[in-house]
Residue frames as a rotation matrix with the C-alpha (Angstrom) as fourth column:
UNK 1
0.836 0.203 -0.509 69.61
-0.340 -0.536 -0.773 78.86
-0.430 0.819 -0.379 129.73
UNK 2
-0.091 -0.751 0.654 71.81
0.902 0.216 0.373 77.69
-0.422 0.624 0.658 126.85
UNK 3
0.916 -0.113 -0.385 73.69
-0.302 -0.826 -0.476 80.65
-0.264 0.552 -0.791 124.90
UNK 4
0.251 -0.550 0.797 75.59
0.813 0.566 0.135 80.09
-0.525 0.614 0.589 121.93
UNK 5
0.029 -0.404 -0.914 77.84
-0.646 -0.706 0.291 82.41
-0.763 0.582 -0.281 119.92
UNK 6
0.237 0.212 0.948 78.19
0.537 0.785 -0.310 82.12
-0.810 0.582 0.072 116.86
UNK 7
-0.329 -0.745 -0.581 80.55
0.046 -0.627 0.777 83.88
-0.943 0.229 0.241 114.32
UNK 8
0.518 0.575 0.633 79.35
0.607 0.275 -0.746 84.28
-0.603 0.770 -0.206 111.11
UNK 9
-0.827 -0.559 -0.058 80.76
0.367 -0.615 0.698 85.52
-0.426 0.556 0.714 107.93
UNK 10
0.569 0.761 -0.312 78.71
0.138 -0.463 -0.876 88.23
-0.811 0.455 -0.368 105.77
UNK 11
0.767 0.089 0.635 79.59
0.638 -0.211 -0.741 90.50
0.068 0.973 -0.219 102.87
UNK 12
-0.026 -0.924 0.382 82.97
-0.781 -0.219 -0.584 91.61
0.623 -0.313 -0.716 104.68
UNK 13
0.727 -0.019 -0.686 84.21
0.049 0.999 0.024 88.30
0.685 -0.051 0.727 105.05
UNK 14
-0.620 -0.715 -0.323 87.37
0.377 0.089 -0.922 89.67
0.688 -0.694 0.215 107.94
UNK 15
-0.701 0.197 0.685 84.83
-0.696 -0.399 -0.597 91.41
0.155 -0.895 0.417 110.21
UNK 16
-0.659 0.516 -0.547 82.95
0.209 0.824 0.526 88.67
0.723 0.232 -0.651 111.57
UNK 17
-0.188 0.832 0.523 79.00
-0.475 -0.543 0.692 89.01
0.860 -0.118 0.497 113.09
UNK 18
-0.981 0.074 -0.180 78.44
0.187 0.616 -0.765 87.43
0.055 -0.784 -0.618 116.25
UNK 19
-0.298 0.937 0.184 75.21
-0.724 -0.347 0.596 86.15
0.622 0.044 0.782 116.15
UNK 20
-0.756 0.070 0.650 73.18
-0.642 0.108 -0.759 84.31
-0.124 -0.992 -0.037 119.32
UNK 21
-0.229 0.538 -0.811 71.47
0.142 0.843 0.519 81.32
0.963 0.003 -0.269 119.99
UNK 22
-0.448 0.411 0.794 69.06
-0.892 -0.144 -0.429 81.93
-0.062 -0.900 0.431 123.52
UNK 23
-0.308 0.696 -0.649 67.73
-0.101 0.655 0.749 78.52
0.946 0.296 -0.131 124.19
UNK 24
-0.101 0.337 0.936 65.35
-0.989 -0.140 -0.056 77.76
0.112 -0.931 0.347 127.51
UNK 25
-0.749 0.024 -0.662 65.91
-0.172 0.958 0.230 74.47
0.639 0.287 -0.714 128.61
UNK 26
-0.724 0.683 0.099 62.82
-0.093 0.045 -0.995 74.49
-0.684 -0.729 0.030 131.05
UNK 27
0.236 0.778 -0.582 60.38
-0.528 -0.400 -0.749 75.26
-0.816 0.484 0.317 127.50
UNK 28
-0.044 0.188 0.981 62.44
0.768 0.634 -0.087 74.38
-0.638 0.750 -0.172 124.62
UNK 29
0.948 0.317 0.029 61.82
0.285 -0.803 -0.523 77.88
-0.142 0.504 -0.852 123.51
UNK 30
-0.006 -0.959 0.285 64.62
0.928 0.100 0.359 79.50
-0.372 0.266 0.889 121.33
UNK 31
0.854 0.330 -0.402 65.80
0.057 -0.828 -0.557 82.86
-0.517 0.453 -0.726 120.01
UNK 32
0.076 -0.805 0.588 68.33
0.960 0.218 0.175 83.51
-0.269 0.551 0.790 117.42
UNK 33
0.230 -0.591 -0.773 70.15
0.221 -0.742 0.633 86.99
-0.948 -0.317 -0.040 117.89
UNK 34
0.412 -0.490 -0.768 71.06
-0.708 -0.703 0.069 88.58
-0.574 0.516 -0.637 114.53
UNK 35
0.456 -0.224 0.861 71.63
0.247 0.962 0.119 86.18
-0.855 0.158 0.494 112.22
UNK 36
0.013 -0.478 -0.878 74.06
-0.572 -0.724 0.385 87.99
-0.820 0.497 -0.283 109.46
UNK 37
0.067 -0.537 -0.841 75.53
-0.884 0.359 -0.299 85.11
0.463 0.764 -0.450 107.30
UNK 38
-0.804 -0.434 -0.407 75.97
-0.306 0.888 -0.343 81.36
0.510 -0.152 -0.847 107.31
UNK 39
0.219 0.858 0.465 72.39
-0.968 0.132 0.214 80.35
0.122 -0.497 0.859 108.57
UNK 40
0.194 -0.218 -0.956 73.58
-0.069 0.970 -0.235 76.59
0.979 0.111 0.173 107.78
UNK 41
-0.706 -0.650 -0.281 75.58
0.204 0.194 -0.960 77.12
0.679 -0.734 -0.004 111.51
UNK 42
-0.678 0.436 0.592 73.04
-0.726 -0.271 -0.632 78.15
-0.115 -0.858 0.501 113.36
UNK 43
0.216 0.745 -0.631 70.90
-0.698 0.570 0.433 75.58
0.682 0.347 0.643 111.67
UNK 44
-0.135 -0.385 -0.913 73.16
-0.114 0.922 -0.371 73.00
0.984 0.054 -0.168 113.11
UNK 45
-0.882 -0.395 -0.259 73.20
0.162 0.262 -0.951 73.91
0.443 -0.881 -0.167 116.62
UNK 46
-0.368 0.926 0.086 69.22
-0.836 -0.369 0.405 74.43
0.407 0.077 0.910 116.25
UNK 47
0.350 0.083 -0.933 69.42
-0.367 0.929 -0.054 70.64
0.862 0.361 0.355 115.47
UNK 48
-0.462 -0.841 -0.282 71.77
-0.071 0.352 -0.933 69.74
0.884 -0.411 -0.222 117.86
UNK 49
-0.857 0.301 0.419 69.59
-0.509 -0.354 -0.785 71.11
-0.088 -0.886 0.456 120.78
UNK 50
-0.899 0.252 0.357 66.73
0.392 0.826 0.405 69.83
-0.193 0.504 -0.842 119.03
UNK 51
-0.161 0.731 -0.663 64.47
-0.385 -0.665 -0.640 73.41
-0.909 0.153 0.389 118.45
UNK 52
-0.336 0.392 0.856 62.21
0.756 0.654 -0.003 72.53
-0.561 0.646 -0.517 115.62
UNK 53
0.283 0.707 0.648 60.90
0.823 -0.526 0.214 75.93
0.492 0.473 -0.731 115.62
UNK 54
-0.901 -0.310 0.302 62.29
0.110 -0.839 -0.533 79.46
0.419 -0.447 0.790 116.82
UNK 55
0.236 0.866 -0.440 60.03
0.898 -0.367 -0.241 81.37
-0.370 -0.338 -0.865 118.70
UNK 56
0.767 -0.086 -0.636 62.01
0.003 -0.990 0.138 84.60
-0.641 -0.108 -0.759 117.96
UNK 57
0.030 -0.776 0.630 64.45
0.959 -0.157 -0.238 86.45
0.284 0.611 0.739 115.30
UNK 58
0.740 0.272 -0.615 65.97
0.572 -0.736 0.363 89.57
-0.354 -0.620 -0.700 116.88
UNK 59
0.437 -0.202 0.876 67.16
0.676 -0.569 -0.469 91.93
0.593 0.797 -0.112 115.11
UNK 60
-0.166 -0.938 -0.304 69.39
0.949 -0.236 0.211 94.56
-0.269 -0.254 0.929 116.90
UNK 61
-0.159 -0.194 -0.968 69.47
-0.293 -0.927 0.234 96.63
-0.943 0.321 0.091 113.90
UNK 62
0.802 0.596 -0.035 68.76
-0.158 0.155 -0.975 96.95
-0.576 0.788 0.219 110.31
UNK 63
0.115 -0.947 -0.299 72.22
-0.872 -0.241 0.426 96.19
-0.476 0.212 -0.854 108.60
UNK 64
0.482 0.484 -0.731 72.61
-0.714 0.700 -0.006 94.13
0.508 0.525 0.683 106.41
UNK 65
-0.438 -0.576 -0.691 75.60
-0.121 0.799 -0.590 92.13
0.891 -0.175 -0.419 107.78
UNK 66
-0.789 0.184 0.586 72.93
-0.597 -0.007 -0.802 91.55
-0.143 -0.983 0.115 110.87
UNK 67
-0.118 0.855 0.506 70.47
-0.426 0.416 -0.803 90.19
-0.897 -0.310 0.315 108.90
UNK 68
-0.283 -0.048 -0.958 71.49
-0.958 -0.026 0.284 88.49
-0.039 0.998 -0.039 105.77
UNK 69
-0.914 -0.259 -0.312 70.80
-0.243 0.966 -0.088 84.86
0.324 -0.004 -0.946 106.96
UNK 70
-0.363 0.917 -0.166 67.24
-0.881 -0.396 -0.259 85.68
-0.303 0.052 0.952 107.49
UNK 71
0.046 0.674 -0.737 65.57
-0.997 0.078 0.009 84.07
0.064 0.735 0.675 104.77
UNK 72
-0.291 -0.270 -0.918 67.32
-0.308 0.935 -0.177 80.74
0.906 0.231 -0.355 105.00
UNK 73
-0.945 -0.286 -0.160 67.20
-0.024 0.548 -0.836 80.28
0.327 -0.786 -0.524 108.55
UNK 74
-0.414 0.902 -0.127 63.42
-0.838 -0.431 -0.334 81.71
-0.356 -0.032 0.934 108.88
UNK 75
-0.100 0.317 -0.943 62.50
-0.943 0.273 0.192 78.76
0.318 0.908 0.271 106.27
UNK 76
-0.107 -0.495 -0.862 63.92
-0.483 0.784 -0.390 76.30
0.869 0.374 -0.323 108.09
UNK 77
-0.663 0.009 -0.748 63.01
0.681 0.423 -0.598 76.89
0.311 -0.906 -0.287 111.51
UNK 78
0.125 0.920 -0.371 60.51
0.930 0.022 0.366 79.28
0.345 -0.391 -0.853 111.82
UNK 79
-0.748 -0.444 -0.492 60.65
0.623 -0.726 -0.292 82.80
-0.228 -0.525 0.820 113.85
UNK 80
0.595 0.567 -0.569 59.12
0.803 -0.413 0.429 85.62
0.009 -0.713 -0.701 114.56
UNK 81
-0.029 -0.912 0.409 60.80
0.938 -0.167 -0.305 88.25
0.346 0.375 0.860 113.31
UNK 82
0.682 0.229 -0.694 61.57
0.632 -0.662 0.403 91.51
-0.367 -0.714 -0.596 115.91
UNK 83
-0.449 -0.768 0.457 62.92
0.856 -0.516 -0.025 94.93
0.255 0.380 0.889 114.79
UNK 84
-0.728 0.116 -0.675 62.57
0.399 -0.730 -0.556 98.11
-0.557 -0.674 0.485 116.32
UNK 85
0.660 0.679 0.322 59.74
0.540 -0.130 -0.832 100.23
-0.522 0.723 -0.452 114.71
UNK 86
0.617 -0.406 -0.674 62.43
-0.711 -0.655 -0.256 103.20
-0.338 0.637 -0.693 113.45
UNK 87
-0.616 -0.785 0.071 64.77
-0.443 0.419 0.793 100.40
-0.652 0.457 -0.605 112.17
UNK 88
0.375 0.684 0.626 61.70
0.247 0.577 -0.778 98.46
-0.894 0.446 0.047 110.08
UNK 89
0.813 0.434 -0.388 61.84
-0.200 -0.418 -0.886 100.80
-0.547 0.798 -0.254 107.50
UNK 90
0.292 -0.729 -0.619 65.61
-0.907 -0.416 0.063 100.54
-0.304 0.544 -0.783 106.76
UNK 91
0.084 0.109 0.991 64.93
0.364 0.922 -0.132 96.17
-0.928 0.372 0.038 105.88
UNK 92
0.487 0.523 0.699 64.04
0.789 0.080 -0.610 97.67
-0.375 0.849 -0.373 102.62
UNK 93
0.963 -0.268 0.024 66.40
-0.212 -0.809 -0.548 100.48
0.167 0.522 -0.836 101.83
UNK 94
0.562 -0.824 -0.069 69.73
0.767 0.551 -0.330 99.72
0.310 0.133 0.941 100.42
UNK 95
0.039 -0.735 0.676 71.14
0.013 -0.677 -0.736 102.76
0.999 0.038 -0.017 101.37
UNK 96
0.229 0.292 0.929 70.14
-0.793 -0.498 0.352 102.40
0.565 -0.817 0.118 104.96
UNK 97
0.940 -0.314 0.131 70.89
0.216 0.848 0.484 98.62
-0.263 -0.427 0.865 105.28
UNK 98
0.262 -0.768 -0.584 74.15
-0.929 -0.365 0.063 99.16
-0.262 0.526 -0.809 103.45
UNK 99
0.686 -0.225 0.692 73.37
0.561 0.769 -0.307 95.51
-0.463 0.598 0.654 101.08
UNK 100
0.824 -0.472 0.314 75.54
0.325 -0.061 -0.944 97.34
0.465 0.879 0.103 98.28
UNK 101
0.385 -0.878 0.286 78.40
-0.712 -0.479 -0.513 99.07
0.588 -0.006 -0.809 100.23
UNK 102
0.107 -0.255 0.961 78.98
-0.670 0.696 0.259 95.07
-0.735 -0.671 -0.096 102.20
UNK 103
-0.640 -0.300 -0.707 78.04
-0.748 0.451 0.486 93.33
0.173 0.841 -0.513 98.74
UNK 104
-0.952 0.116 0.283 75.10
-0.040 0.871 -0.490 91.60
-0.304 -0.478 -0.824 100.05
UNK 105
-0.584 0.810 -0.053 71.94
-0.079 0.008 0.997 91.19
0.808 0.586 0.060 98.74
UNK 106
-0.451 0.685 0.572 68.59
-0.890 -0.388 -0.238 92.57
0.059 -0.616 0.785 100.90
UNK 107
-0.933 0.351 0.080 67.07
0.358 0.928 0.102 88.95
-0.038 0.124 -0.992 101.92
UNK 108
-0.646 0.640 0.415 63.13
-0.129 -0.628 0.767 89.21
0.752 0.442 0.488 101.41
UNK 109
-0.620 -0.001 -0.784 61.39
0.661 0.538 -0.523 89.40
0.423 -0.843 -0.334 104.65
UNK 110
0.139 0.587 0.798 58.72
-0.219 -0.767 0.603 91.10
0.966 -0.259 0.022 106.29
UNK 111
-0.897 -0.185 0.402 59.07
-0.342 -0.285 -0.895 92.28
0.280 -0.941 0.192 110.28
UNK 112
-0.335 0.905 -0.264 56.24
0.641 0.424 0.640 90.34
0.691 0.045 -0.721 112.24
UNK 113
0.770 0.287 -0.570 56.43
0.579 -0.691 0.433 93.07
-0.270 -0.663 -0.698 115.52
UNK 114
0.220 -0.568 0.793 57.82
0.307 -0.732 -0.608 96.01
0.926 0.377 0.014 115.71
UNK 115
0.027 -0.406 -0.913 59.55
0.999 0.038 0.013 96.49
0.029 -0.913 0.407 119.16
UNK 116
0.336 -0.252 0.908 59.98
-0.010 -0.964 -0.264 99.73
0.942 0.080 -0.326 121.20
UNK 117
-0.521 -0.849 -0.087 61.29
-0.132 0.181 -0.975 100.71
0.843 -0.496 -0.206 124.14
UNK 118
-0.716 -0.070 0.694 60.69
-0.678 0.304 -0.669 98.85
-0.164 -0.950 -0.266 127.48
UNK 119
0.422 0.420 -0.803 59.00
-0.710 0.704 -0.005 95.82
0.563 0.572 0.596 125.27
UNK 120
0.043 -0.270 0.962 59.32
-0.835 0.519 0.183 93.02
-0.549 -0.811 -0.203 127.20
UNK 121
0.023 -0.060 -0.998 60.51
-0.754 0.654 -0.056 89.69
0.656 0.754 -0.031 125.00
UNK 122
0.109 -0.074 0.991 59.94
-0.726 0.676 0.130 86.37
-0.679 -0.734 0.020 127.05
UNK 123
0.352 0.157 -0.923 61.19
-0.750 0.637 -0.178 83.34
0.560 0.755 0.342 125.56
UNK 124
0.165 0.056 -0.985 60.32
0.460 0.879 0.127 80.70
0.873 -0.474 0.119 128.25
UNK 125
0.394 0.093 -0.914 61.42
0.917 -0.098 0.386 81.52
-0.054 -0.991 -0.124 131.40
UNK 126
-0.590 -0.737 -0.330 63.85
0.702 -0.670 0.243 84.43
-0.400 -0.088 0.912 130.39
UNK 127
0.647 0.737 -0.196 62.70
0.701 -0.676 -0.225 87.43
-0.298 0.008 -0.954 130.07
UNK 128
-0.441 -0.891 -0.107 64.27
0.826 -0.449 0.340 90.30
-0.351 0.062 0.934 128.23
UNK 129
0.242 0.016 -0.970 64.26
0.464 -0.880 0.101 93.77
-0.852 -0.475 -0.220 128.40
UNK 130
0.420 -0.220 0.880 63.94
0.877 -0.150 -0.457 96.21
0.233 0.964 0.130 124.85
UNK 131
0.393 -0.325 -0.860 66.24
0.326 -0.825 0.461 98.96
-0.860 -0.462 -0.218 125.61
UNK 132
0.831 0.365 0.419 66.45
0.503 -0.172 -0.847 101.68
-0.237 0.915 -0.327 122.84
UNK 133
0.022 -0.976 -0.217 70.02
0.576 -0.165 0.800 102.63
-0.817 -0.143 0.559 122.01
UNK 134
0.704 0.046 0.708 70.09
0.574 0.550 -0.607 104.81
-0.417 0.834 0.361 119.20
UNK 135
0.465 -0.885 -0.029 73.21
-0.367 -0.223 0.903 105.84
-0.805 -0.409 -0.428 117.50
UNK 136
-0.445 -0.430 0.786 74.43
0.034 0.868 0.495 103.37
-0.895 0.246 -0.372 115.23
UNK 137
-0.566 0.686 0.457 71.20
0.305 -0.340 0.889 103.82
0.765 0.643 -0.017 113.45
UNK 138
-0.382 0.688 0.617 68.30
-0.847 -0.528 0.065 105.51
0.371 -0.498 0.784 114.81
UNK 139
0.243 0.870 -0.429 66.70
-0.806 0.427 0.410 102.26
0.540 0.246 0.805 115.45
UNK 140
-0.404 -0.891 -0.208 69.54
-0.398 0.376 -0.837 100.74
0.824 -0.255 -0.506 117.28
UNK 141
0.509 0.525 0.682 68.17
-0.741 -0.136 0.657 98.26
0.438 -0.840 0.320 120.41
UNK 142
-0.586 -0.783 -0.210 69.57
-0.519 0.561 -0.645 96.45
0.623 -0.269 -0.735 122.99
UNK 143
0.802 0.548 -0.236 67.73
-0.157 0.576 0.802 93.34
0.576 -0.607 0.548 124.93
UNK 144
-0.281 -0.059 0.958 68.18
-0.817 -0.508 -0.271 93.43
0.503 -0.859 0.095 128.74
UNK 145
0.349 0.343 -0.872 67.95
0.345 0.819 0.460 89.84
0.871 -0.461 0.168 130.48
UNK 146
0.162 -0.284 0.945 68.27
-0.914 -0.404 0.035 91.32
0.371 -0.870 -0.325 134.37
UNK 147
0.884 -0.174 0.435 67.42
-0.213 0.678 0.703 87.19
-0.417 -0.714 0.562 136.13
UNK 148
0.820 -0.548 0.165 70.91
0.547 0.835 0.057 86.31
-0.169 0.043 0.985 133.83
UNK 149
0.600 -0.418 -0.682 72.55
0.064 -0.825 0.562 89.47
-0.797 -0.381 -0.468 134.08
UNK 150
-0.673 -0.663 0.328 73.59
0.623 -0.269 0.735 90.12
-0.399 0.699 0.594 130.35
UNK 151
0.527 0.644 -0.555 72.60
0.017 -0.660 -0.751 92.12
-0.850 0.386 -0.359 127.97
UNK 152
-0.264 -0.611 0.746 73.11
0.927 0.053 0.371 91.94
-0.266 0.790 0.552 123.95
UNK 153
-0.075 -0.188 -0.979 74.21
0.234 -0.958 0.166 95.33
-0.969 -0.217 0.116 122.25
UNK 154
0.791 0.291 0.539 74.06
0.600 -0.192 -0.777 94.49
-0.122 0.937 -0.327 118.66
UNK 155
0.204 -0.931 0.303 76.51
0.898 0.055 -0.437 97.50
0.390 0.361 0.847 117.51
UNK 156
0.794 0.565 0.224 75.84
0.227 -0.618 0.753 99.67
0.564 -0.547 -0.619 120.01
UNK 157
0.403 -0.679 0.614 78.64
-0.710 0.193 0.678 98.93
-0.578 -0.709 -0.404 122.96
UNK 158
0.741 -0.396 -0.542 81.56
0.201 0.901 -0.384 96.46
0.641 0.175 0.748 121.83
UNK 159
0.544 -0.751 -0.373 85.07
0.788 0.305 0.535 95.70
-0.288 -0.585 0.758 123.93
UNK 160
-0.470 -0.755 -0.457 86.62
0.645 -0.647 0.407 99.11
-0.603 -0.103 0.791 124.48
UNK 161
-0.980 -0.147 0.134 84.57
0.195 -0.578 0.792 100.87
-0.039 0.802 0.595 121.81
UNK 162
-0.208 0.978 0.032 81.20
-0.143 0.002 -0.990 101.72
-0.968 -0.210 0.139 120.46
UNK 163
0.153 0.430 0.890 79.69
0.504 0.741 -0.444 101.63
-0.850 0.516 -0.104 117.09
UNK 164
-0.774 -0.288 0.564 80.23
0.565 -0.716 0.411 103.63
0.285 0.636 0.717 113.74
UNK 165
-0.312 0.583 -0.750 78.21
0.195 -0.733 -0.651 107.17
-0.930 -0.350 0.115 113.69
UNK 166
-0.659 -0.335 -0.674 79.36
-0.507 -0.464 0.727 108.16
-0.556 0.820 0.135 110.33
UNK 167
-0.956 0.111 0.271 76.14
0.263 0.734 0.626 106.15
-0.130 0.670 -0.731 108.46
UNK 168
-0.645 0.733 0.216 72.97
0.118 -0.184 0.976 106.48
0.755 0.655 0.032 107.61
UNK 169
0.573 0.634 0.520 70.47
-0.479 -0.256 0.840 107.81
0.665 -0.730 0.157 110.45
UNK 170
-0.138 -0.640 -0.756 74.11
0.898 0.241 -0.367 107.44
0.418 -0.730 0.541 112.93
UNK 171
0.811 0.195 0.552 74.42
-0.047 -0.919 0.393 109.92
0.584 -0.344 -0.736 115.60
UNK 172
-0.174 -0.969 -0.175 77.26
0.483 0.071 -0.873 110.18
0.858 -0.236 0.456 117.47
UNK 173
-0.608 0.181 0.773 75.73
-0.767 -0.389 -0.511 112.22
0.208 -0.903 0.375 120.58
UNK 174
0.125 0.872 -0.474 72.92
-0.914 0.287 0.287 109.64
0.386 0.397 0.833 120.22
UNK 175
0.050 -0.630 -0.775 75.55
0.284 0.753 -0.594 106.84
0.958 -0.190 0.216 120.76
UNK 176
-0.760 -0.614 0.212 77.00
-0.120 -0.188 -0.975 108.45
0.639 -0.766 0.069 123.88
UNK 177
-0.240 0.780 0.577 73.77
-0.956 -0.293 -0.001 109.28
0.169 -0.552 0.816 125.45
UNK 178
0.911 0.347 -0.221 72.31
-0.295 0.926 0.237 105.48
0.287 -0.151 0.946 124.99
UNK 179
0.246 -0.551 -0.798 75.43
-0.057 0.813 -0.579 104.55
0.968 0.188 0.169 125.91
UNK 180
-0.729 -0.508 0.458 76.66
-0.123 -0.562 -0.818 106.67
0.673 -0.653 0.347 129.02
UNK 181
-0.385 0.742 0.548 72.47
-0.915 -0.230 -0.330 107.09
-0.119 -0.629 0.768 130.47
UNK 182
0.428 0.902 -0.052 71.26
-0.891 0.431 0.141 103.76
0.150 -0.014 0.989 129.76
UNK 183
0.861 -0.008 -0.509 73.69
0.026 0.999 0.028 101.11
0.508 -0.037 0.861 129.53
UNK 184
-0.117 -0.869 -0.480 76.15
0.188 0.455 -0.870 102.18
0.975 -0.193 0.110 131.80
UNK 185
-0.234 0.627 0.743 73.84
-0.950 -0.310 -0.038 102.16
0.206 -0.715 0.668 134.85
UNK 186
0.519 0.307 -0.798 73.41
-0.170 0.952 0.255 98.62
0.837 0.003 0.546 134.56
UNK 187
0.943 0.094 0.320 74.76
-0.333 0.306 0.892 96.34
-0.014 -0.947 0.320 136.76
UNK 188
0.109 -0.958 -0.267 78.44
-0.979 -0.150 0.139 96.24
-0.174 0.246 -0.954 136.87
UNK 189
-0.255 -0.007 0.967 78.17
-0.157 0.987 -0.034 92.59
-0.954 -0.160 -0.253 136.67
UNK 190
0.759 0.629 0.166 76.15
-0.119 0.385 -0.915 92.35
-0.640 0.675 0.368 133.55
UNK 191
-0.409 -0.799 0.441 77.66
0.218 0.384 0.897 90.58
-0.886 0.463 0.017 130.75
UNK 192
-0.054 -0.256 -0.965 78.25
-0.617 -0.751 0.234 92.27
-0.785 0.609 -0.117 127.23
UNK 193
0.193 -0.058 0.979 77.55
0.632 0.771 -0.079 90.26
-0.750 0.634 0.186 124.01
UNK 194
0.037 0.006 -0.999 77.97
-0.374 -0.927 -0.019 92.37
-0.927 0.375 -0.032 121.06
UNK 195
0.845 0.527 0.088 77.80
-0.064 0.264 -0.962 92.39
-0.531 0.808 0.257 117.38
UNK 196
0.606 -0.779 -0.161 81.51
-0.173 0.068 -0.983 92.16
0.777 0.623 -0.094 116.68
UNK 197
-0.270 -0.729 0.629 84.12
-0.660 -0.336 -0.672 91.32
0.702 -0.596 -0.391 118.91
UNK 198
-0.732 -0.303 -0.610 85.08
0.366 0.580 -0.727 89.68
0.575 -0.756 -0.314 122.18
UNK 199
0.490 0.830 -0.266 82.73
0.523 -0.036 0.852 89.54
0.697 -0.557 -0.451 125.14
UNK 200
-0.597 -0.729 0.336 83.20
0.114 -0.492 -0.863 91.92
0.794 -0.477 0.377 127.53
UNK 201
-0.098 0.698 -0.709 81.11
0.995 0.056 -0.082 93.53
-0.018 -0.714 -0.700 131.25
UNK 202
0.874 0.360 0.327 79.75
0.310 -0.931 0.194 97.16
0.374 -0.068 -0.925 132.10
UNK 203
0.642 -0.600 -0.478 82.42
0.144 -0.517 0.844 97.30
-0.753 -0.610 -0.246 135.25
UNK 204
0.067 -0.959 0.274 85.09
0.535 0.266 0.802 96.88
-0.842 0.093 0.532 132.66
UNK 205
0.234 0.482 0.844 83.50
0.936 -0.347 -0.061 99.67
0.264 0.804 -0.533 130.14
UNK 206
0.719 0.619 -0.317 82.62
0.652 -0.759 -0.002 102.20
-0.242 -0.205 -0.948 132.68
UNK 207
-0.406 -0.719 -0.564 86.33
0.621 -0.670 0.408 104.03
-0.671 -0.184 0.718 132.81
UNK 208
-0.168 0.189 0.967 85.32
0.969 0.210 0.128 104.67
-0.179 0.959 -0.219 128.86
UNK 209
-0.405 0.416 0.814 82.59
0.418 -0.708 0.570 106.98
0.813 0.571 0.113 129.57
UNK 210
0.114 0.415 -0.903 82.91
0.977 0.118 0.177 108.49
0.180 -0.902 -0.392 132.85
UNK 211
-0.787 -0.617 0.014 84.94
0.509 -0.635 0.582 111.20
-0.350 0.465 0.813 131.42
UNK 212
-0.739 0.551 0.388 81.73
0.202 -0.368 0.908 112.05
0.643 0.749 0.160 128.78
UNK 213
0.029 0.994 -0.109 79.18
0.858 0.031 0.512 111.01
0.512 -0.109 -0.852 131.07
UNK 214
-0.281 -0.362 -0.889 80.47
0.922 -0.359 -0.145 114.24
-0.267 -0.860 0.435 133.30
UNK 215
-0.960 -0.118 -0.254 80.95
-0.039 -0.843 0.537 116.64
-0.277 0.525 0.805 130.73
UNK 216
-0.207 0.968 0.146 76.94
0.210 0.189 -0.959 115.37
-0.956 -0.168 -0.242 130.04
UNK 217
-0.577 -0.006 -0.817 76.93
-0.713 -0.484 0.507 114.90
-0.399 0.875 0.275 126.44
């Protein structure tokens, strides 16, 4: 497997998106993690690898700064576009993506699957795991690759933190719970991508929420 980061600016040009390039060199098959902003860059390293065609656009979450580079990159290479089923709805509501309170405009785009939990995404050999996190937004998911031991959180889990609550269909217990019962059980090994921020592992989370996971909230 090739995996590419890939910073991207959105419509808050200092918090940059990390968005993901999965490529299978055994197939050729490709996914492309959250594309926020700046599709041009991911174009390039589409090219570079030589994917003609995506197989997959995963979505995370419905935000805009997760999915503003859509349209362009969709055009140009192709995809499949994956989004939980409770997150579908919030493509299309500005108050729920939050296009106006980033300054971004809602790209037009229809969801080809809706995903739920324990969906199984294969692209080539890799196989990944839909694991429902929600929190963030209700709709909040997190793909599970067990044979390469990572796992991408979207804004779910970042380095030392977790995601905002305080938004539109956020929960704060919601968070803990997907965070504490589902993704810290993994494998202390597994490696952390996230939607903002430095890469990080589970072992180096757990202190976080051993504390909560006790008190069982």
């Amino acid at each position: 497997m090739i995996l590419k980061r890939v910073q991207v600016k959105t419509g808050q040009p200092r918090l940059l998106t990390n968005a993901y390039v999965v490529f299978d060199e055994n197939t050729k098959e490709t996914m492309v993690i959250d594309p926020g902003g700046q599709p041009e860059k991911l174009i390039e390293i589409l090219d570079i690898l030589g994917v003609e065609k995506i197989k997959y656009i995963l979505l995370t979450h419905c935000h805009a700064d997760h999915i503003g580079g859509i349209s362009e990159l969709k055009n140009a290479k192709g995809g499949k576009i994956l989004i939980s089923r409770d997150d579908s709805v919030g493509l299309y509501q500005k108050e729920i993506s939050l296009a106006d309170y980033i300054n971004m405009e809602i790209p037009e785009l229809e969801a080809d699957s809706r995903i739920d939990d324990g969906d199984l995404i294969h692209v080539g050999d890799l196989e990944f795991k839909v694991i429902s996190t929600p929190g963030h937004t209700k709709g909040s998911i997190c793909a599970y690759c067990e044979k390469e031991r990572l796992i991408f959180t979207g804004d779910t889990l970042f380095s030392g933190t977790w995601g905002r609550t305080d938004l539109p269909t956020g929960s704060f217990i919601d968070i803990m719970s997907s965070i504490t019962d589902k993704l810290m059980t993994l494998p202390d090994e597994t490696i952390v991508y996230p939607g903002h921020g430095k890469i990080t592992m589970i072992q180096d989370e757990k202190n976080i929420y051993l504390e909560l996971r006790e008190k069982d909230i």
